[in-house]
N, C-alpha and C positions, 0 to 999 in steps of 0.2 A: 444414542449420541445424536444433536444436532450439529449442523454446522449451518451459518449464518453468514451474510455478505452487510456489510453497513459500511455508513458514514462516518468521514469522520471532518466535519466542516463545521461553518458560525462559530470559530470561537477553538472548537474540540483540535482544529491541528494546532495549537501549542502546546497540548497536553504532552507529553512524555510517552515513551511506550509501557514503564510500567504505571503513571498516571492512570492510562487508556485500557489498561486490566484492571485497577482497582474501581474505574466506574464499568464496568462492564459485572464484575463481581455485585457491585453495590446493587446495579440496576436488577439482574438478576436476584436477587433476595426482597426487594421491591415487589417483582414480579411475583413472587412466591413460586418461583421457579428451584425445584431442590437440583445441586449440582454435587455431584460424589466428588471426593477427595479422596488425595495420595494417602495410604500408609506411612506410620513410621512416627517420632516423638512430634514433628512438623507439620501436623497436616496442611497439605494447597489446596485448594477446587481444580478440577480437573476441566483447567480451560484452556484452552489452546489457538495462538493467534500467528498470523502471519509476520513475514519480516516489519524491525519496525522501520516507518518512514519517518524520513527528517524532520525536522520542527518545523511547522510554519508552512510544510505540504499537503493543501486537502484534498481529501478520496473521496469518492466514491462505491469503490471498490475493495474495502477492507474484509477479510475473511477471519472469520473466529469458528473455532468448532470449542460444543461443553458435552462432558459426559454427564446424563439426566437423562432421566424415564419419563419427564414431561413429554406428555401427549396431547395438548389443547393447541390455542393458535399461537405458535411462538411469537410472531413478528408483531399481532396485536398486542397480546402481555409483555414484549420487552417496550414496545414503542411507550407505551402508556405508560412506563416507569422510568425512562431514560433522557437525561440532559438533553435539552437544543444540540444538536450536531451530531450524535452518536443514534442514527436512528436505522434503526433491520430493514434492507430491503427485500430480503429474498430470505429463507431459509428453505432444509430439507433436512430429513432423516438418514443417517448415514449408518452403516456395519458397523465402523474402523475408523479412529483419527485420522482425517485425512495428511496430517502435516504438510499443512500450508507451506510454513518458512521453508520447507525444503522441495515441496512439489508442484510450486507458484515458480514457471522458469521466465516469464516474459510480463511485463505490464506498460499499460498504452497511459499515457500523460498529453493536455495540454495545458499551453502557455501563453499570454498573451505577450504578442514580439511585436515592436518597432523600430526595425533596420532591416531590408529587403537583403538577400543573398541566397546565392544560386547552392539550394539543396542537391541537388543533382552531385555537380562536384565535388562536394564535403561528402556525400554518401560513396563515391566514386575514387575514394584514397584508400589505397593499399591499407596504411596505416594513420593511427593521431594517436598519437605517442603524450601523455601527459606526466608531469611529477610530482608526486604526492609530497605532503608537507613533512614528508620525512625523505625529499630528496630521493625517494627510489621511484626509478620512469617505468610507464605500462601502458601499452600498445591497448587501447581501449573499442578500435574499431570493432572487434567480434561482438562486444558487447549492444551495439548498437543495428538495430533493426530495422526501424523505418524515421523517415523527416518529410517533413513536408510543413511548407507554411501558404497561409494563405490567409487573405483578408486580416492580414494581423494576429490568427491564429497558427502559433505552432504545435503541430501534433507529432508525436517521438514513440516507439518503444524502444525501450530499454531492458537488458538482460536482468534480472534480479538471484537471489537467491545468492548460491557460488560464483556465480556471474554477474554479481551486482554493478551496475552503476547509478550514483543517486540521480535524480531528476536535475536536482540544486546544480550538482557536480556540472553536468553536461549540459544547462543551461550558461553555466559560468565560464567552461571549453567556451561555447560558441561567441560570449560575452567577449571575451578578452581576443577573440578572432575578427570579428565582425564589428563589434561596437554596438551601439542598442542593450536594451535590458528585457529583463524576462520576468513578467507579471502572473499574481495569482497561477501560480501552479498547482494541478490539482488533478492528482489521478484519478483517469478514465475506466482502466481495464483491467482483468488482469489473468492469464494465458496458464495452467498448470490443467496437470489430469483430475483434479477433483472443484477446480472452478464451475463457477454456471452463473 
């Protein structure tokens, strides 16, 4: 089994998250990369990608693992097969699926911010209490990890997985607090026991 770390920028973060498996599937068979698949009247390829992010949020740090007995250079054979935007930066050979979506607890995002406000403070409240579009409120502050802006740059982690908070989401919290808007957002990092 590999597991890979890519992009997903120029263009690629509007794609969908099941969009973003079907060129990942296509790229691989380009590559002439063989990926086994599930049993049963359905067969899938046996690939496997972390949580999906929002539309219109680009990474750097997206993690996919495929089960395949490819042995050559992965990151050269996918790059050379795969869309502007979706490009391997790292790969490694692994046991075990690592399950990303569930073992990916934290990822580092920035933003570019124009409206000054004292980080400090807002990380320094007990609680931020927001209500989702169905009218039930959630105390969101566990979720939230680090802030810092500077030179126009705001840098955030946020919990992900069971602990999700979107990037969008908590650009939009500080939006409707502060005033200012939040540009090209575009995950940096991303914190689990099988990342690198």
């Amino acid at each position: 089994m590999i597991s890979f770390r890519h992009t997903k920028t120029d263009g690629a973060e509007y794609l969908s998250h099941l969009d973003l498996l079907r060129h990942i599937d296509r790229t691989l068979k380009r590559a002439r990369i063989a990926v086994k698949t599930s049993e049963g009247f359905h067969p899938h390829p046996k690939i496997f990608m972390n949580n999906p992010l929002g539309l219109g949020i680009k990474s750097i740090a997206e993690y996919c693992a495929v089960e395949t007995d490819f042995n050559g250079d992965f990151k050269k054979a996918f790059n050379e097969n795969s869309p502007n935007g979706i490009k391997c930066l790292d790969f490694k050979t692994v046991d075990r699926e690592p399950n990303f979506a569930h073992t990916i607890e934290r990822c580092g995002y920035s933003a570019e911010w124009n409206a000054p406000f004292d980080t400090e403070e807002f990380l320094n409240r007990s609680k931020i209490v927001v209500t989702d579009k169905r009218g039930r409120t959630l105390d969101v502050r566990p979720r939230i990890y680090s802030l810092e802006l500077k030179d126009g740059t705001l840098s955030f982690t946020l919990g992900c997985g069971e602990n999700n908070l979107r990037p969008d989401l908590f650009c939009e919290i500080l939006q409707n607090e502060y005033g200012g808007k939040a540009g090209n957002i575009t995950k940096i990092s991303a914190y689990g026991k099988y990342t690198f």
